[in-house]
Every structure is written in C-alpha cells, then in structure tokens.
C-alpha positions in Angstrom: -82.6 -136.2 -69.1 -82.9 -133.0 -66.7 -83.8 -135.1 -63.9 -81.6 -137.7 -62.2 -84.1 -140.5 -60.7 -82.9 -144.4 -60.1 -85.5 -145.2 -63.6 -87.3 -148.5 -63.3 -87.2 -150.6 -66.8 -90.4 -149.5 -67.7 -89.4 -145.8 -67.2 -86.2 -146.3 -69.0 -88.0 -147.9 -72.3 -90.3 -145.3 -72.2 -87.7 -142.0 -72.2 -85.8 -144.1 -75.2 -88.9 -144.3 -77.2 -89.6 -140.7 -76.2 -86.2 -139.4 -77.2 -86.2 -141.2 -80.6 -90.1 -140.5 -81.2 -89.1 -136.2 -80.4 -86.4 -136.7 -82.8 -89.0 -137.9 -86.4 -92.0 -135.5 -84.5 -91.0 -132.2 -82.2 -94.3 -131.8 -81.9 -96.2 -134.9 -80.9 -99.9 -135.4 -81.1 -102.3 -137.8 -78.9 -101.8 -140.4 -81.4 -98.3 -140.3 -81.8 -98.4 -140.3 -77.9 -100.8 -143.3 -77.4 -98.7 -145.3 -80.6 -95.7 -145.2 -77.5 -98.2 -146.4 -75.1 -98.0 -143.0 -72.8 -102.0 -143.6 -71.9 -101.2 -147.1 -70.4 -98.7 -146.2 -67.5 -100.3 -145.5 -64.3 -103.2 -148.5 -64.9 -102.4 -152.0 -63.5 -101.5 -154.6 -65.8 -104.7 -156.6 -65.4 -106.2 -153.7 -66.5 -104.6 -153.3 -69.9 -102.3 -151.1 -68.7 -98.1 -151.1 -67.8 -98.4 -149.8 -64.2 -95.6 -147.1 -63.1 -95.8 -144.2 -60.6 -94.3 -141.4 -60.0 -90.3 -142.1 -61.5 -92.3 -143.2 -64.6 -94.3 -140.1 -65.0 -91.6 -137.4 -63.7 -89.4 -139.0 -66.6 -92.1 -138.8 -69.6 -92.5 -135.1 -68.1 -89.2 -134.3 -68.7 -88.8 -135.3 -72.1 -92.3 -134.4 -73.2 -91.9 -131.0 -71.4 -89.4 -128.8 -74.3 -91.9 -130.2 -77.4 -95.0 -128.8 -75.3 -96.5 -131.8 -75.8 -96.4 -133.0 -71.5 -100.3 -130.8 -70.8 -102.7 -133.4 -72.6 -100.9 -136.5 -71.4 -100.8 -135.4 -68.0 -104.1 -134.3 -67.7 -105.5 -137.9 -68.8 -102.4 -139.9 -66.7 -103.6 -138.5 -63.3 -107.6 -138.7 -64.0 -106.9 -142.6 -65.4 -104.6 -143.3 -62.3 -106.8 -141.9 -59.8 -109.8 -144.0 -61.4 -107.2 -147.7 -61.1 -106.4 -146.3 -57.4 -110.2 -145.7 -56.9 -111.9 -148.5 -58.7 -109.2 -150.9 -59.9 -111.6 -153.2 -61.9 -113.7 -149.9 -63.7 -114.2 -151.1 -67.1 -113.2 -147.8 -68.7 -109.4 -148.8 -67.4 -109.0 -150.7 -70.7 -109.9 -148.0 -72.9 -108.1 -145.4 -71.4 -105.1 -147.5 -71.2 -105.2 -147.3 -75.4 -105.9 -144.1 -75.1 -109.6 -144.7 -77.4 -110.9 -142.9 -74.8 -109.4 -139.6 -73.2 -110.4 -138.5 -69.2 -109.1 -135.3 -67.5 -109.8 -134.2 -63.9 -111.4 -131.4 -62.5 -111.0 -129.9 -58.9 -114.4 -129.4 -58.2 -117.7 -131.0 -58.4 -120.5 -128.1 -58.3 -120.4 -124.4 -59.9 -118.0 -123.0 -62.4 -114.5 -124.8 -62.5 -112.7 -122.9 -64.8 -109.3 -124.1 -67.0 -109.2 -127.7 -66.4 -106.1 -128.7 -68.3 -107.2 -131.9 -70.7 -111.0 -131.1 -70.9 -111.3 -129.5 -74.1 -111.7 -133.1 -75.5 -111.8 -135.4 -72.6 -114.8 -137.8 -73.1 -115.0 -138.9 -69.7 -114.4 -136.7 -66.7 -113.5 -137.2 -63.0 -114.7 -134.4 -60.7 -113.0 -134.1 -57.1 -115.0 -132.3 -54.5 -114.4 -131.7 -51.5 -116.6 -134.2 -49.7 -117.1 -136.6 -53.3 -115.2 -137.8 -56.2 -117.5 -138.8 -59.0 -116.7 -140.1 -63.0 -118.9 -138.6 -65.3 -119.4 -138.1 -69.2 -118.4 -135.2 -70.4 -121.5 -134.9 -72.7 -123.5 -135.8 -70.1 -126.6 -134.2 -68.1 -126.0 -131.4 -65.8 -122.5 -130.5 -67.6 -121.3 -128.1 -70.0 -118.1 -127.0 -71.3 -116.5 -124.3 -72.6 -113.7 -124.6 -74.6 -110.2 -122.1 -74.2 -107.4 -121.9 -75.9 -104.6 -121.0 -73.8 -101.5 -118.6 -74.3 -98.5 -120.9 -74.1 -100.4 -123.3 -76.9 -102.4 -125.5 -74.7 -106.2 -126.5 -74.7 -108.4 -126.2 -71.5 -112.5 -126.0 -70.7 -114.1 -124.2 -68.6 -116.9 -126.4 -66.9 -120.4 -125.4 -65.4 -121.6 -128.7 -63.3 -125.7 -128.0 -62.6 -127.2 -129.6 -60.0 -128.9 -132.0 -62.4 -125.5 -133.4 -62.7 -125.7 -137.1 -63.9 -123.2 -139.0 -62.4 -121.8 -142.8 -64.1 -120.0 -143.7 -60.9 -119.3 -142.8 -57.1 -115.7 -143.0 -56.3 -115.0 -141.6 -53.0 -117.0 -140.2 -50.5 -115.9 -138.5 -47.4 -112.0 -138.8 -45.9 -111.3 -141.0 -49.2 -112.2 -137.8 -51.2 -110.6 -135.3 -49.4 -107.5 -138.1 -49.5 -108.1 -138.8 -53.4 -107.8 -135.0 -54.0 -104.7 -134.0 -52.5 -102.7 -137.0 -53.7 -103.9 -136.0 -57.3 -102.7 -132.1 -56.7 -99.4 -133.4 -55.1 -98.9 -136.3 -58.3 -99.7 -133.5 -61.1 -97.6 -130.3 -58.9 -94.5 -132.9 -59.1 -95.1 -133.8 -62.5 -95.3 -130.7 -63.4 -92.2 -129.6 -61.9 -90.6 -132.2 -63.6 -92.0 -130.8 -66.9 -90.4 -127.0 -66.0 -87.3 -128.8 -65.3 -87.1 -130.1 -68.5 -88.5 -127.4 -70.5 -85.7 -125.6 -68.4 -82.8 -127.8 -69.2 -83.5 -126.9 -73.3 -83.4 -123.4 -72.5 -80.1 -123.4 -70.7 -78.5 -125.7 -73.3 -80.0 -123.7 -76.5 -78.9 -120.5 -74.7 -75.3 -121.7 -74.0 -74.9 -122.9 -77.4 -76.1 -119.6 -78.9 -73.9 -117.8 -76.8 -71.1 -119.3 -78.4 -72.5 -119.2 -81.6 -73.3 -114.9 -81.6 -70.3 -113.2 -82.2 -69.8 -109.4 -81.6 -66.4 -107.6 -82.1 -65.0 -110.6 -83.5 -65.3 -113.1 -80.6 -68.4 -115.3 -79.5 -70.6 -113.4 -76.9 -70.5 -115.8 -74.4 -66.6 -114.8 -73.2 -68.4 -111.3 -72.4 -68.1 -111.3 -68.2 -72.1 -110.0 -67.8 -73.5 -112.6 -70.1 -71.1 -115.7 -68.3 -72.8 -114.5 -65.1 -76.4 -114.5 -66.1 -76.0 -117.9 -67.8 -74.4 -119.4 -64.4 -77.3 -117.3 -62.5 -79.8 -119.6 -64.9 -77.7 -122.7 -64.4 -77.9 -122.3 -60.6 -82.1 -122.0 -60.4 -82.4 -125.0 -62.7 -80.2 -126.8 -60.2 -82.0 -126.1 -57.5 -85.5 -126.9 -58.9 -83.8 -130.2 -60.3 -83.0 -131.4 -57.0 -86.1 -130.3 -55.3 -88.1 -132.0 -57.9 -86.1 -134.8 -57.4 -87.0 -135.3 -53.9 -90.2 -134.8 -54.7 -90.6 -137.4 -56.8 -88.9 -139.6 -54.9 -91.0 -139.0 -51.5 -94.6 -140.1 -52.8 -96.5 -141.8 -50.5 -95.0 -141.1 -48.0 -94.9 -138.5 -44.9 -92.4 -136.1 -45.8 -94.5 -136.2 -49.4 -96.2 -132.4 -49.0 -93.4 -131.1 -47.9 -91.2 -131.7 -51.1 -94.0 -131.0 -53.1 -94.5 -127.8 -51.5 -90.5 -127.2 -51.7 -89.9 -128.0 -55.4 -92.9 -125.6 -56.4 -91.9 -122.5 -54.6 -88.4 -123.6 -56.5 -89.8 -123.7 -59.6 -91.7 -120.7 -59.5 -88.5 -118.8 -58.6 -87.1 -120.9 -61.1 -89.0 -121.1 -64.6 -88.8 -117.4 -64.6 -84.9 -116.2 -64.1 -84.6 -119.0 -66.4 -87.0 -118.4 -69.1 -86.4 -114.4 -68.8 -82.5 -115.0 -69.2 -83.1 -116.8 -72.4 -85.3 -114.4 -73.8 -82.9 -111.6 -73.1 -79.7 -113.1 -74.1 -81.1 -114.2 -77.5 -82.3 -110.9 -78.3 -85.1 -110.1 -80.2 -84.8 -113.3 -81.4 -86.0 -115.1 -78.1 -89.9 -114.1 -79.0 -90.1 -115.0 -82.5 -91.8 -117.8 -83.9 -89.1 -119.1 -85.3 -87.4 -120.3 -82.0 -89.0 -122.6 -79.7 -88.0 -120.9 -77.4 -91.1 -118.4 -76.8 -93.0 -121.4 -76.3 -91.3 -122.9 -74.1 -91.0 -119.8 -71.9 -94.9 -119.1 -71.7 -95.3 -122.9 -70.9 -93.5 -122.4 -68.1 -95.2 -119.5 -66.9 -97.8 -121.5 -67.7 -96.6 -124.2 -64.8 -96.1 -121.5 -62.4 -99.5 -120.2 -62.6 -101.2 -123.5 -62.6 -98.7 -124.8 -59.3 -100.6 -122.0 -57.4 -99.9 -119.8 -54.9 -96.3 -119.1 -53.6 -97.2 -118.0 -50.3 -99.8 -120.9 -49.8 -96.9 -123.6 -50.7 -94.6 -121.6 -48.0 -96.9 -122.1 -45.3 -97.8 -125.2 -46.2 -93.8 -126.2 -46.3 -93.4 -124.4 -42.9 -96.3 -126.5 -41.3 -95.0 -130.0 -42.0 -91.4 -129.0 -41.4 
C-alpha cells in the first residue's frame, strides 16, 4: 500500500479483497466494484451499509488509484456518505449501499456546473449550493445532462439545473449547507490525494524496475549517475505527498482538518507531475504508448491536480489556519 494509516478491520479486508480482485481484473468495472462491497462503506450499518470514514476510503483509493478504476467509486462514496450524514434514515441508503443505484455530487445547485465526476450515469444526484443541499433525480424536471468523456479515461456530465428544478429532498439549508459542502471538498481532495499517491507509488516502482531492466552499453541504465538522480528526485515528491496525505487523512473532523487538506494538495500538485513526467521520460518513447499503463496513469494524475484546484487558493487557505 503507498500509504501508511493504523487500518481498521474493515479497511484491512477491504485492501485484501482489492489487491486479489486487481490481480483476476486490472481494470475493474462498477460491478466488479459493488460484488466487493465498495458502494456500502461510508453508510451506517442499520442502513445496509459497513460504515468507515476516511482510513477506509484513503485505503480503497490507493489501491483502486493505478487500475484507474478510484473516479466512479469516489464520486458515488462521498454523494452516499454525505446523504447517511445528512439524512441517516433516507430510504435510498439501502440501495446505494448495493450499489443498484449510483449518486454523484455536484458543487452547485443553479446554472451550468460543468464536469461533475460520477454523473455520466448517476441516477440520483446531490446538488450542494451555497445556501442549500438538495437530492434530486437525475432524469428529473429542471435538469439536464451532458455527457463528456474525459482525457485520462474517465466519464463526467456537464449539468444545466433550470429554475424549474424538481427537487425529491431538502438536506441542508443555511450554516449546515455551507458546513455539508466543505466537508465533502475536504473528504474527496484527501481521497484523492490518496489516489495520486497510489497511482504514484506504481509509477516509481514500474520505473525502478525498468531501469534495471534497459540496458545500454552492456549494463542496466539505472547505474547511469543522471538517471539514479531523477529516480531519487521522484522518490523524494512521492514521499512528501505520502506523508502529507497521511496527515490528512488522519486529521478529519477535526480543527487542524483544512490545513492538512490544503498541505497534502499543494504537495501533490508539485508532486503527480515530477513524478509522472520522470516516468514518462525515463521510459522513453515507450512511456506514451498504449501498451504501458503508464500513460494512463500519468494523465489521471493530472487529472487529480486539475480537479484539487487552485495552488495558490490552497496556499492561502494553509497560511490562514496556520
């Protein structure tokens, strides 16, 4: 595992069904995913689900991250655990928890919200406003989608919400909303860390192994000075996100919680691309071929950077709750 965290039961069950699961099927679908019971963490027992937080879903992350596989999951895991924190008796709990029916959430309740990660074939929705946090259906009145394929692989929609909107349930209003939101930015930013740190760790190890491997002038490549130095330059920003990400996991809930989050993203910004770059450039032309994962893995992570947000924004955000 690329992260180190002190794994519950639950958590430790789930990364060895995960491992051996990756092993038969690199790339797992939403069935596959929901036959390990994936959908069910993050919903309360007594509402069909297995519980777990944020050790439970940094660790799935990890090992879902370098099969590509972590988007989908993630997108329904933080729209279902922010309906059981919102309304812990919703009857769609159960459902979800099976994963018969699929929710994402969008950041945003009016207007255009573009690339909402998990929407392209959500059924249910959970838009979080500013003000109000609503659950509605995604064929429903007063919402339409757009579906995008995405560079690194992915699926997103972009959503129009009219004013018409028909809304199935109320969840927050007011300081609960505004509350609501930002634990559901912090919980997905940390996961996906998590996710680049694994996606991360395969690219280090693939790269050290084919270092070894490549031989020019009848020795392996990696005994050439320059290349031993980029590798340990690529070993040293994965470090640093890991423990970052770490931390941030760790913290949720409480005060020093935005600050980690804010730390481990500026990290893994810095961090997904000396990695993913390095890769690419010590395997060659062979690092953006179809044939390695590795290309897929690398625009994933730029993916991760892109959807963490702005840098400068997570700088001053770390410097205000120093």
């Amino acid at each position: 595992m690329a992260l180190e965290l002190p794994l519950t039961e639950t958590a430790t069950l789930l990364q060895q069904s995960i491992q051996r699961y990756l092993a038969d099927h690199p790339r797992p679908d939403w069935t596959g995913l929901a036959e390990l019971g994936l959908m069910a963490v993050g919903i309360p027992d007594e509402a069909g689900g297995v519980g777990g937080g944020a050790i439970e879903r940094a660790a799935i992350m990890a090992e879902l991250g370098p099969g590509l596989a972590g988007s989908d999951w993630l997108a329904h895991h933080i729209a279902a655990s922010l309906l059981a924190r919102l309304a812990p008796d919703h009857g769609l709990l159960a459902s979800l928890a099976t994963g018969e029916a699929r929710i994402a959430l969008a950041f945003g309740d009016s207007g255009e919200v573009p690339l909402v990660a998990g929407a392209a074939d959500a059924d249910w929705l959970i838009l979080a406003g500013t003000d109000r946090t609503v659950l509605v259906a995604a064929e429903g009145a007063g919402l339409s989608r757009r579906k995008r394929a995405l560079l690194d692989g992915t699926q997103a929609a972009d959503l129009s919400v009219g004013g018409n909107l028909q809304v199935d349930s109320l969840l927050a209003e007011g300081a609960a909303a505004a509350e609501a939101r930002q634990w559901a930015t912090d919980a997905r930013n940390a996961a996906l860390c998590a996710e680049a740190a694994g996606l991360m760790d395969r690219m280090v190890t693939d790269t050290a192994a084919y270092l070894q491997q490549r031989k020019q002038f009848g020795v392996a490549i990696a005994t050439f000075q320059v290349l031993r130095h980029r590798l340990a330059d690529m070993q040293m920003a994965l470090l640093k996100a890991e423990g970052l990400t770490e931390r941030a996991v760790l913290r949720e809930g409480d005060e020093t919680w935005a600050h980690a989050v804010s730390a481990a993203v500026v990290e893994t910004i810095d961090a997904v691309r000396t990695v993913g770059e390095g890769a690419v450039q010590l395997h060659g032309g062979m690092g953006v071929t179809e044939e390695l994962a590795l290309g897929g893995q690398f625009k994933r992570g730029l993916a991760i950077a892109a959807t963490l947000g702005s840098k400068s924004q997570h700088l001053a955000r770390h410097a205000a709750t120093a």
